[in-house]
MMTF fields as JSON, N, C-alpha, C and O atoms, coordinates in Angstrom:
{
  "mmtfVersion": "1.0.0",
  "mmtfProducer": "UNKNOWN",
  "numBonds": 483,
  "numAtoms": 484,
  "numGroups": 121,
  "numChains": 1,
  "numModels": 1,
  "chainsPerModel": [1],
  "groupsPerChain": [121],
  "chainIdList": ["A"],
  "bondAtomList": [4, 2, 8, 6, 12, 10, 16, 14, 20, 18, 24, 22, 28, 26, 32, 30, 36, 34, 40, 38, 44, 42, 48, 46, 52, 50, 56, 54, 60, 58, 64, 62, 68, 66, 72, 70, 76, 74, 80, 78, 84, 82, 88, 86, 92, 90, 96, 94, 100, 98, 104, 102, 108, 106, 112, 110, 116, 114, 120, 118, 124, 122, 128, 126, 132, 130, 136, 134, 140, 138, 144, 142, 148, 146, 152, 150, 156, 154, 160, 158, 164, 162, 168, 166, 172, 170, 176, 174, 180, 178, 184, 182, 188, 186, 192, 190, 196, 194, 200, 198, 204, 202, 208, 206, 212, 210, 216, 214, 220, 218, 224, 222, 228, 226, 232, 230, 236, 234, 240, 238, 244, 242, 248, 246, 252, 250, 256, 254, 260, 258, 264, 262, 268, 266, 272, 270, 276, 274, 280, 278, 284, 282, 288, 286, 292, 290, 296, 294, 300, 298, 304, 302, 308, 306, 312, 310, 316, 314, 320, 318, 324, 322, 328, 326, 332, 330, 336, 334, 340, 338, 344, 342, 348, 346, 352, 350, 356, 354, 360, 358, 364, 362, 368, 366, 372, 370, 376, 374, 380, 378, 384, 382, 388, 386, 392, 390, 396, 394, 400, 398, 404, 402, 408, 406, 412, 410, 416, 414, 420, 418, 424, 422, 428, 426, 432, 430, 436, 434, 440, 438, 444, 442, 448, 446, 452, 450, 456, 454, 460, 458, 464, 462, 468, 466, 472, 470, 476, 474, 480, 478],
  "bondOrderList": [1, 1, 1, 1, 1, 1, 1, 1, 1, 1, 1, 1, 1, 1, 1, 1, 1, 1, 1, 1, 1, 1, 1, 1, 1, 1, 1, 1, 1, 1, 1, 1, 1, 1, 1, 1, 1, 1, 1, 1, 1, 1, 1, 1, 1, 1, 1, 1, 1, 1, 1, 1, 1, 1, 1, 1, 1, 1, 1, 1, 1, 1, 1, 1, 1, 1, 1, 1, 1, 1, 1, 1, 1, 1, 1, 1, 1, 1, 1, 1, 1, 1, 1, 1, 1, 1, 1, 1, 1, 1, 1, 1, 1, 1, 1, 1, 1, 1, 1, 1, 1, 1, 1, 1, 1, 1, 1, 1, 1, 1, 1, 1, 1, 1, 1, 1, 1, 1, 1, 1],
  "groupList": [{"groupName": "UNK", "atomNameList": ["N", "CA", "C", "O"], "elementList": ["N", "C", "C", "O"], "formalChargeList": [0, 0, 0, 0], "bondAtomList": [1, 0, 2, 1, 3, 2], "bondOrderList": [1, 1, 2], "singleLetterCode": "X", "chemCompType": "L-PEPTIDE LINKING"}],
  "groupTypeList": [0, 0, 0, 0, 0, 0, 0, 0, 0, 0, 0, 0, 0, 0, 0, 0, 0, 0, 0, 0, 0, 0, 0, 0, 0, 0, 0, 0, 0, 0, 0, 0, 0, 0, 0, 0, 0, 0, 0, 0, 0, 0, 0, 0, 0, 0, 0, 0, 0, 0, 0, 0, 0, 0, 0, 0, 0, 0, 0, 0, 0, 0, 0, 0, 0, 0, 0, 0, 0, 0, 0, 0, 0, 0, 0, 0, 0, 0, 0, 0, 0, 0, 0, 0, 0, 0, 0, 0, 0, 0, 0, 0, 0, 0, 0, 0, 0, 0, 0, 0, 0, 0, 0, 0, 0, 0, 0, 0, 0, 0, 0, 0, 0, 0, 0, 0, 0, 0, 0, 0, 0],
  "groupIdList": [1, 2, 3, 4, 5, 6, 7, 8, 9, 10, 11, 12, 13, 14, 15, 16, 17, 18, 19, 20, 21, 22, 23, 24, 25, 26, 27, 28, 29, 30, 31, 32, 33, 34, 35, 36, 37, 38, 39, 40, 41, 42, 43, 44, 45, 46, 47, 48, 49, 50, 51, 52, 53, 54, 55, 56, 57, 58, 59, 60, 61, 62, 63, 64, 65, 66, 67, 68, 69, 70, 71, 72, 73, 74, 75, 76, 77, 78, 79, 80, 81, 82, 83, 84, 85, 86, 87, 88, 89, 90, 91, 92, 93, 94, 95, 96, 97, 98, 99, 100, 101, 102, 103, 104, 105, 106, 107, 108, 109, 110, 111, 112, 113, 114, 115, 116, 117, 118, 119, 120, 121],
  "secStructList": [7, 7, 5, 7, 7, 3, 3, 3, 3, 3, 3, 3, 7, 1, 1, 7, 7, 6, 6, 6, 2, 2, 2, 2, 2, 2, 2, 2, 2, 2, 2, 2, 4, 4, 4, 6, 7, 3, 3, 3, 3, 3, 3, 3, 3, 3, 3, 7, 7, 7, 1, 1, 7, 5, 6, 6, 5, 7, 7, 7, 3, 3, 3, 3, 3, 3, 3, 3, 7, 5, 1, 6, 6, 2, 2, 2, 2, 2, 2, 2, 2, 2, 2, 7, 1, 1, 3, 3, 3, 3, 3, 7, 7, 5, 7, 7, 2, 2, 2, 2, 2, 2, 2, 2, 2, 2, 2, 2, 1, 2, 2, 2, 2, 2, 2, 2, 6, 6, 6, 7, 7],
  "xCoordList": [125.968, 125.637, 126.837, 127.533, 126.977, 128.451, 128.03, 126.907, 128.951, 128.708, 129.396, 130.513, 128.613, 129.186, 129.288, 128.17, 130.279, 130.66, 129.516, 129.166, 128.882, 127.975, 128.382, 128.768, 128.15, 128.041, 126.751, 126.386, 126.158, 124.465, 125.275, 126.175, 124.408, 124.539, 123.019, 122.198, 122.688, 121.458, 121.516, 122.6, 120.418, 119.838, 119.036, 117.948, 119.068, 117.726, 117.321, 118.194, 116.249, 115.678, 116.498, 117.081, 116.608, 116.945, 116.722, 117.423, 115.199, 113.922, 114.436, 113.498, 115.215, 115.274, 116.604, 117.743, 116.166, 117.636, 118.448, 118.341, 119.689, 120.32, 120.668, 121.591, 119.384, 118.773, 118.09, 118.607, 116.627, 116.551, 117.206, 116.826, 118.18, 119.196, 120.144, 120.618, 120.104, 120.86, 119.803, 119.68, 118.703, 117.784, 117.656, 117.761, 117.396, 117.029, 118.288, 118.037, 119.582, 120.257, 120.752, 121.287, 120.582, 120.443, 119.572, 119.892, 118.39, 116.933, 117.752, 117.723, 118.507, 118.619, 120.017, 120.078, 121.003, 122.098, 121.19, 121.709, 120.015, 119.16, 118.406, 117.648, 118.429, 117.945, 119.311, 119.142, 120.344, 121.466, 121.853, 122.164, 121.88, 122.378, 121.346, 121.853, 119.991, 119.247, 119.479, 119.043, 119.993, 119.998, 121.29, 121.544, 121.871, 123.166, 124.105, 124.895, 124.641, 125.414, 126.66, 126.408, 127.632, 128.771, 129.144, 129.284, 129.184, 129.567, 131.097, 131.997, 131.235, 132.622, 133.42, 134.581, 132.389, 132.907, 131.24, 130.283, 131.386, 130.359, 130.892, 131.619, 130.507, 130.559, 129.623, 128.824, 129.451, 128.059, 128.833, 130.016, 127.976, 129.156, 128.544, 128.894, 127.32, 126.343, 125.824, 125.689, 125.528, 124.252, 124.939, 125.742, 124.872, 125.663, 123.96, 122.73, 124.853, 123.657, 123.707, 124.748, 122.692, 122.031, 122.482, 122.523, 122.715, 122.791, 121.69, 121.849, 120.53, 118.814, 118.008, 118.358, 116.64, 116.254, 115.101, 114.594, 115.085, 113.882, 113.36, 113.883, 111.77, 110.915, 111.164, 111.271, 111.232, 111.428, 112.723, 113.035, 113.311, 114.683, 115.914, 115.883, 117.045, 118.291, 119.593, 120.654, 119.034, 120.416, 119.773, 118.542, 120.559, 120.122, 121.182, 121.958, 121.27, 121.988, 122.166, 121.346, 123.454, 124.167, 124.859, 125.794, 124.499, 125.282, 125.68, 125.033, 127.05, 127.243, 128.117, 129.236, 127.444, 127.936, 128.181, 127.475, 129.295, 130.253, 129.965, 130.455, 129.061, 129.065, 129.3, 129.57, 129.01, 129.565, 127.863, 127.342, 127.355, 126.353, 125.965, 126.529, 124.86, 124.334, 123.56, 122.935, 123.4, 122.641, 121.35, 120.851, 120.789, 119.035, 119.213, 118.793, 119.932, 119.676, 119.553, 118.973, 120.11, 119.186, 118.07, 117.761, 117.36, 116.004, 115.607, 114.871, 115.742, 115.004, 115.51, 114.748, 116.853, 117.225, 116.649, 115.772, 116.587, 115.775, 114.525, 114.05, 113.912, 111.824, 112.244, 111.93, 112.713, 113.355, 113.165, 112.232, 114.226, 114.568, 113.317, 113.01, 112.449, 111.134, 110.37, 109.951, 110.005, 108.84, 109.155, 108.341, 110.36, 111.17, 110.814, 111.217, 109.617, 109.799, 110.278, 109.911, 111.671, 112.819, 114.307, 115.257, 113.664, 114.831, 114.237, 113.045, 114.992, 114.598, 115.294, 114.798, 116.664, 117.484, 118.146, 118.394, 118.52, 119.515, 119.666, 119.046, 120.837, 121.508, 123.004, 123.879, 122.644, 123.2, 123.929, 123.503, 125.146, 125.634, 126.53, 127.061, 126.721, 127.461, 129.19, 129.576, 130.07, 131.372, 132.042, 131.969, 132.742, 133.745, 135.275, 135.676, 135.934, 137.423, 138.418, 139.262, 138.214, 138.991, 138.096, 138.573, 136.953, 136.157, 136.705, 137.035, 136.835, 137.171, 138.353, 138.337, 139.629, 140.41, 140.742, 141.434, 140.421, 140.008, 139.557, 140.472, 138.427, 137.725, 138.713, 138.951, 139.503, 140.06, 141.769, 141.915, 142.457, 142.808, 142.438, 143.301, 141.429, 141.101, 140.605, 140.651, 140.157, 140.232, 141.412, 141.653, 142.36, 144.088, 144.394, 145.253, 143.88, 144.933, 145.664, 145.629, 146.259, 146.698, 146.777, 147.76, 145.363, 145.258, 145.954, 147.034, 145.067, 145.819, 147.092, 147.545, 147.803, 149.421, 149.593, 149.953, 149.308, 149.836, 149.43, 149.925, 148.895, 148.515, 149.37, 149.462, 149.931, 150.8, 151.616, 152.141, 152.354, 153.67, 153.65, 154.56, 152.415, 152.47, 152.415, 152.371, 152.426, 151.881, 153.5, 153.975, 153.911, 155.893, 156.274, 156.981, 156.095, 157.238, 157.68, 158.551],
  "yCoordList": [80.56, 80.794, 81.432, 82.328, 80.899, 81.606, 82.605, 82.652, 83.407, 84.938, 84.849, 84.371, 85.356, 85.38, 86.904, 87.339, 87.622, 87.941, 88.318, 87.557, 89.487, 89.906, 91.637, 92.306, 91.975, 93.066, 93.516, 93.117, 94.416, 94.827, 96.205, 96.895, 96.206, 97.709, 98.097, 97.286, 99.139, 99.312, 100.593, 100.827, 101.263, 102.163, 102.72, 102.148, 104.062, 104.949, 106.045, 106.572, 106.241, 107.15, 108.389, 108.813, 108.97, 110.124, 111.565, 112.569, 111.187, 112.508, 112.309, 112.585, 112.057, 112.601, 113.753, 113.775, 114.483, 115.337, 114.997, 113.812, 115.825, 114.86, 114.345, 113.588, 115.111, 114.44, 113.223, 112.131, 113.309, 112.063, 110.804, 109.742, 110.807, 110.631, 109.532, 108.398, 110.238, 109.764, 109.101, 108.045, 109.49, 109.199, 107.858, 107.124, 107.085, 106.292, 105.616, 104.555, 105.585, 104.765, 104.507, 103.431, 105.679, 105.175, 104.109, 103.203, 104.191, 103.084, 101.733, 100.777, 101.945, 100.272, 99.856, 98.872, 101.145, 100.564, 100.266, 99.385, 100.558, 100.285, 99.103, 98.769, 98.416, 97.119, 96.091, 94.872, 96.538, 95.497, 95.641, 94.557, 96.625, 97.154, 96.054, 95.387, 95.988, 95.638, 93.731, 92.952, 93.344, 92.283, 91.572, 90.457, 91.953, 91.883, 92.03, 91.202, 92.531, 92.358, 93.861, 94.854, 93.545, 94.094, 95.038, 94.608, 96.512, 97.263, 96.948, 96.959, 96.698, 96.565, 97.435, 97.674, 98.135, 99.744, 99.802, 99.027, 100.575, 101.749, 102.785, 103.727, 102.558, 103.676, 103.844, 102.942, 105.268, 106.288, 106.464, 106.802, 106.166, 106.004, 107.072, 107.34, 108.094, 109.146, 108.716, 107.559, 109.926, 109.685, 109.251, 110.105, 108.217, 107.531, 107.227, 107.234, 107.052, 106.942, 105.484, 104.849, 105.043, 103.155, 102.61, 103.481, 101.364, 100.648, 100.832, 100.871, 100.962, 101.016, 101.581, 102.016, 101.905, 103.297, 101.944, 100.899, 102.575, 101.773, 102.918, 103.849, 102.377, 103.107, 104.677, 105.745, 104.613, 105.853, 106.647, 107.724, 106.241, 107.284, 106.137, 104.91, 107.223, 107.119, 106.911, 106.29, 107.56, 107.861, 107.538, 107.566, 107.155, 106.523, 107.282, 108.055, 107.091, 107.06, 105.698, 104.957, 105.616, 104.295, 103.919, 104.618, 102.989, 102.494, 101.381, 100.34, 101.513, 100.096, 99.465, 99.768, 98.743, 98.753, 97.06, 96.278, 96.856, 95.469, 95.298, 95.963, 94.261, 93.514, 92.099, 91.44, 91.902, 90.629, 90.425, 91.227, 89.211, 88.935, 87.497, 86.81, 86.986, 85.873, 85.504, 86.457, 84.187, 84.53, 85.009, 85.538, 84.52, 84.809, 86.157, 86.181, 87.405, 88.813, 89.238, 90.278, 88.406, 88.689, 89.085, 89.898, 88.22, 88.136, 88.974, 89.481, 89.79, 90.58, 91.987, 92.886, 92.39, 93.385, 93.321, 94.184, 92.378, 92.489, 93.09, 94.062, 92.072, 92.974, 94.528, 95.351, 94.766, 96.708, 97.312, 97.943, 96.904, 97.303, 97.623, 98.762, 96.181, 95.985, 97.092, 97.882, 97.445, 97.765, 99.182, 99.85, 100.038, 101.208, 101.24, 100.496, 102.682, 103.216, 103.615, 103.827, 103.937, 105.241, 104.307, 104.627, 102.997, 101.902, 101.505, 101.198, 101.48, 100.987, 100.046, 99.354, 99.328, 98.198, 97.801, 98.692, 96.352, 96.065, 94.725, 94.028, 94.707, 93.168, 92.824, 93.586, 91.65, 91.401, 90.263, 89.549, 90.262, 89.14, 88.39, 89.128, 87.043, 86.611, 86.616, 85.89, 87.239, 87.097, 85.797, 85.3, 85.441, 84.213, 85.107, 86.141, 84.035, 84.681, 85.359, 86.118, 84.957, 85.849, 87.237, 88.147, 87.435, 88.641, 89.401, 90.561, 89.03, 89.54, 89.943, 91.092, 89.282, 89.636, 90.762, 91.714, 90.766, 91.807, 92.808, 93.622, 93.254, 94.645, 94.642, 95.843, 93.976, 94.218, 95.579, 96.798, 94.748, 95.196, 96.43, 97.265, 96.538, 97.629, 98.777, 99.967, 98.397, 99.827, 99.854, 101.005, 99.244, 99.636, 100.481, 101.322, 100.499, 101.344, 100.624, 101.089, 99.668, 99.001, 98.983, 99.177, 98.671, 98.915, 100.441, 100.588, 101.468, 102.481, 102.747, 103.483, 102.105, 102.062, 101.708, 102.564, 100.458, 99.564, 100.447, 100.145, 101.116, 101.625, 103.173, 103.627, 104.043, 104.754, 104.307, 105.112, 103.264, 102.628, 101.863, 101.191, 102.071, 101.514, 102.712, 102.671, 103.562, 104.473, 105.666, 106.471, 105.474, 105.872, 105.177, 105.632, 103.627, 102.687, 102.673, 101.9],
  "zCoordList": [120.921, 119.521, 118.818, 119.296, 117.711, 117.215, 116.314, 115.813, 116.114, 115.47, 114.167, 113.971, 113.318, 111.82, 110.875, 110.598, 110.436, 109.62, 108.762, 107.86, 108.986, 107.289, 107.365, 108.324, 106.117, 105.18, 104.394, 103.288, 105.199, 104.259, 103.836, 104.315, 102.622, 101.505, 101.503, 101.074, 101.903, 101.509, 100.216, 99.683, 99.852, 99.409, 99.626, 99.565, 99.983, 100.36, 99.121, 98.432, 98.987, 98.019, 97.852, 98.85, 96.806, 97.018, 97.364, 97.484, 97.494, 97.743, 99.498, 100.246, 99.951, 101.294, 101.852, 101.385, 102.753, 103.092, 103.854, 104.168, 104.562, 105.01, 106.276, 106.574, 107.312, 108.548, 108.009, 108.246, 107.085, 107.28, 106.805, 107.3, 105.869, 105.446, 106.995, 106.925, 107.88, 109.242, 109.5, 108.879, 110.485, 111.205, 110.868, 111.851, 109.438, 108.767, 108.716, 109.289, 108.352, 108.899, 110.153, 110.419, 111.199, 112.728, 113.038, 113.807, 112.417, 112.734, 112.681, 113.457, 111.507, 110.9, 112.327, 113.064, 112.226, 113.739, 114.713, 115.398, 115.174, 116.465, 116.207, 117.118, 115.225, 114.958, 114.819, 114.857, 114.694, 114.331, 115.995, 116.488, 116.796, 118.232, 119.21, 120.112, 118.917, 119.837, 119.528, 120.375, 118.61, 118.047, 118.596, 118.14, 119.249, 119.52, 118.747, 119.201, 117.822, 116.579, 117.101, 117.784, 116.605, 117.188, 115.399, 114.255, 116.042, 114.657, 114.317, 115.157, 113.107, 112.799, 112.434, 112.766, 111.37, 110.138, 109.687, 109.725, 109.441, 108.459, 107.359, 107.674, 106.144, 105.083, 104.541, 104.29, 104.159, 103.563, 102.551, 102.585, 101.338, 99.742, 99.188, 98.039, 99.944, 99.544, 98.221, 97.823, 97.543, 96.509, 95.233, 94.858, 94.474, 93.535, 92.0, 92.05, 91.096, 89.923, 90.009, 90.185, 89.894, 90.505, 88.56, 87.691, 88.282, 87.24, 86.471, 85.251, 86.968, 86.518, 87.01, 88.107, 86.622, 87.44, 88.316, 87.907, 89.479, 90.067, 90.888, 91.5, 90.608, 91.559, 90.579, 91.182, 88.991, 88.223, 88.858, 88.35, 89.719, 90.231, 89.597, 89.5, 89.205, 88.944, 90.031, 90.091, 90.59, 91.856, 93.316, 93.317, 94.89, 95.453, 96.374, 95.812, 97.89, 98.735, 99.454, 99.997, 99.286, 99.466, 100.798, 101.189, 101.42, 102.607, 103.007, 102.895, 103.634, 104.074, 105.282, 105.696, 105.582, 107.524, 107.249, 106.612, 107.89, 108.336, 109.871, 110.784, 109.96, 111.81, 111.42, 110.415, 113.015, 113.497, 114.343, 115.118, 113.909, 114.97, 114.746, 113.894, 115.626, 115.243, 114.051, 113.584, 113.311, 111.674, 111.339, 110.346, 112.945, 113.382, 112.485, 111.328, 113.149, 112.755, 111.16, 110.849, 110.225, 108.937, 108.452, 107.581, 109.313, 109.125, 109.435, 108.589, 110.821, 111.189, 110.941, 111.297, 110.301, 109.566, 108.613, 108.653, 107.054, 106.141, 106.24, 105.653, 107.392, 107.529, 107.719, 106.859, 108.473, 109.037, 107.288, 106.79, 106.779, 105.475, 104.601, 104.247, 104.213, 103.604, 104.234, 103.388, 105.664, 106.124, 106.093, 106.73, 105.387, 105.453, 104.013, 103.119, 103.924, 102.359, 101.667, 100.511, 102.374, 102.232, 101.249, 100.534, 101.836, 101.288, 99.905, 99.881, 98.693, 97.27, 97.163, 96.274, 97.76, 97.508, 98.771, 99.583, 99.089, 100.257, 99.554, 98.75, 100.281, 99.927, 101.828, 102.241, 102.283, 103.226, 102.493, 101.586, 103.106, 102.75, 103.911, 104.741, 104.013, 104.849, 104.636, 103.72, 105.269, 104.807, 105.453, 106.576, 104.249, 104.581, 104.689, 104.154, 105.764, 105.998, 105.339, 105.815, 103.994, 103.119, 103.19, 103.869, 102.599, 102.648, 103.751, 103.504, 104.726, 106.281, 105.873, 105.432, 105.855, 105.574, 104.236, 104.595, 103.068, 102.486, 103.07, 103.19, 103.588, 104.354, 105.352, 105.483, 106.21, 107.46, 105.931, 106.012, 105.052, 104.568, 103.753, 103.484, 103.433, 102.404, 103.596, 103.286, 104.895, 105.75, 105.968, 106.332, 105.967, 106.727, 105.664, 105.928, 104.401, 103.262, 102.247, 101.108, 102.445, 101.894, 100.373, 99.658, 100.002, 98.3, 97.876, 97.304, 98.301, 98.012, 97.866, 96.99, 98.801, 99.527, 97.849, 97.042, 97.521, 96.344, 95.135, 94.05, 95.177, 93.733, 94.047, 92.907, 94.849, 94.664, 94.374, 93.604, 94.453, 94.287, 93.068, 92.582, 92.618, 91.145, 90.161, 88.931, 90.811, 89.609, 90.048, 89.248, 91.169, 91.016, 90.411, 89.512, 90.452, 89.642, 87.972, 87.57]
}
């Protein structure tokens, strides 16, 4: 089975602290872990103000983890997500090679690199 390239962002409520905060995105690594899916990176973008209020809240805790797995595992990350009250938004997406290449660049630094050197020049 060949392995593909995705990127989920979720959102968790903000009425939580910041154990359950972990706990709740550990759940979701123990569903991508048991699935076979290989961690790539992970970033916690913490509590950010959302575009629109949903569920009457403004602000959200934000996450987002880069694997590698088979496509089956969508599916069964999404239900995790749904059946999790704590989650108000997710979005998975499949990355194509450039995407890859981008995130492989934007963890090296790179952008940054380029924007000091724009802002000496």
């Amino acid at each position: 089975m060949e392995l593909k390239n995705y990127e989920t962002v979720f959102i968790l409520t903000p009425l939580l602290n910041e154990t359950q905060m972990q706990e709740t995105v550990e759940k979701f690594r123990q569903v991508l872990k048991e699935n076979s899916a290989d961690i790539i990176h992970e970033e916690n973008w913490g509590l950010r103000k959302l575009a629109y209020p949903i569920q009457k809240k403004s602000t959200g805790f934000y996450h987002l983890i880069e694997f590698k797995a088979p496509g089956t595992i969508v599916d069964q990350l999404e239900l995790a997500y749904r059946r999790d009250e704590k989650v108000v938004r997710f979005l998975t997406t499949a990355l194509d090679k450039h995407a890859v290449a981008y995130n492989e660049r934007r963890r090296n630094g790179e952008f940054k690199q380029a924007k000091k050197e724009e802002v000496k020049g």
